[in-house]
N, C-alpha and C positions, 0 to 999 in steps of 0.2 A: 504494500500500500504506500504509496507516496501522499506527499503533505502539498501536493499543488492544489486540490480543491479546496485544503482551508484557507494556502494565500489568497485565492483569488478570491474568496468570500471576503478575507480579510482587506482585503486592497478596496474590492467594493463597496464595503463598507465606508472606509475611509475617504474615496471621491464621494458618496451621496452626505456622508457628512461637513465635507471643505464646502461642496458645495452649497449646502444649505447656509453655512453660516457668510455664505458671499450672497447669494442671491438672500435670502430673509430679507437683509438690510438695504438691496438695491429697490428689493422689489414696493417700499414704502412710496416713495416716490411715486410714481405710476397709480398707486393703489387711493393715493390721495389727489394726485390730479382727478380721478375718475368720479373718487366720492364728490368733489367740486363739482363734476361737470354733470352727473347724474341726478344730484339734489337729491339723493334718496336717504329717508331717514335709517331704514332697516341696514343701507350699506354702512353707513355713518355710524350704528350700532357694529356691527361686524367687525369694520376697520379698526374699533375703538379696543374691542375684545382681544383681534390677530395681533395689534401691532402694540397691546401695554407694555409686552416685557422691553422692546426696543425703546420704548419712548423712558420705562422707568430707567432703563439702563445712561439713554443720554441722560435722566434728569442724576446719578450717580456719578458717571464719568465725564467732564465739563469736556473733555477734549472728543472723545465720542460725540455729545450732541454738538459742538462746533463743526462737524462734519457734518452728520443727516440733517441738523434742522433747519440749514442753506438748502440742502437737497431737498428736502417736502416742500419747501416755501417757494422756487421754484416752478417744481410740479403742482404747486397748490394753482400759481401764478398761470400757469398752462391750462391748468383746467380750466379757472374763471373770464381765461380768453373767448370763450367758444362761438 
């Protein structure tokens, strides 16, 4: 028996995780242009629920939300173009 189908579970594992924690944080942006542009309460609920843990994280690490909350504001800015 060889150990290549636990690497490879093990390596997959590890890109659905990298990625999650790159795309989670990109995908704010986008998700709040949309909630702008859509005017929907229920989505507005939703976003509120998916995206606490990033938002409490910016409001914990100052240098974290110096990054996303240029980025939402933005995307906010995008959405209320329409």
């Amino acid at each position: 028996m060889s150990d290549e189908p636990k690497r490879r579970s093990r390596t997959w594992i590890g890109w659905v995780l990298a990625a999650a924690f790159v795309l989670y944080p990109l995908s704010l942006g986008p998700a709040c242009g949309l909630g702008i542009w859509a005017r929907n309460d229920a989505l507005f609920i939703a976003l509120r629920f998916v995206y606490r843990p990033l938002w409490w994280a910016c409001d914990r690490w100052p240098m974290l939300g110096a990054v996303i909350w240029p980025y939402e504001t933005w995307w906010e800015a995008l959405g209320s173009n329409r």
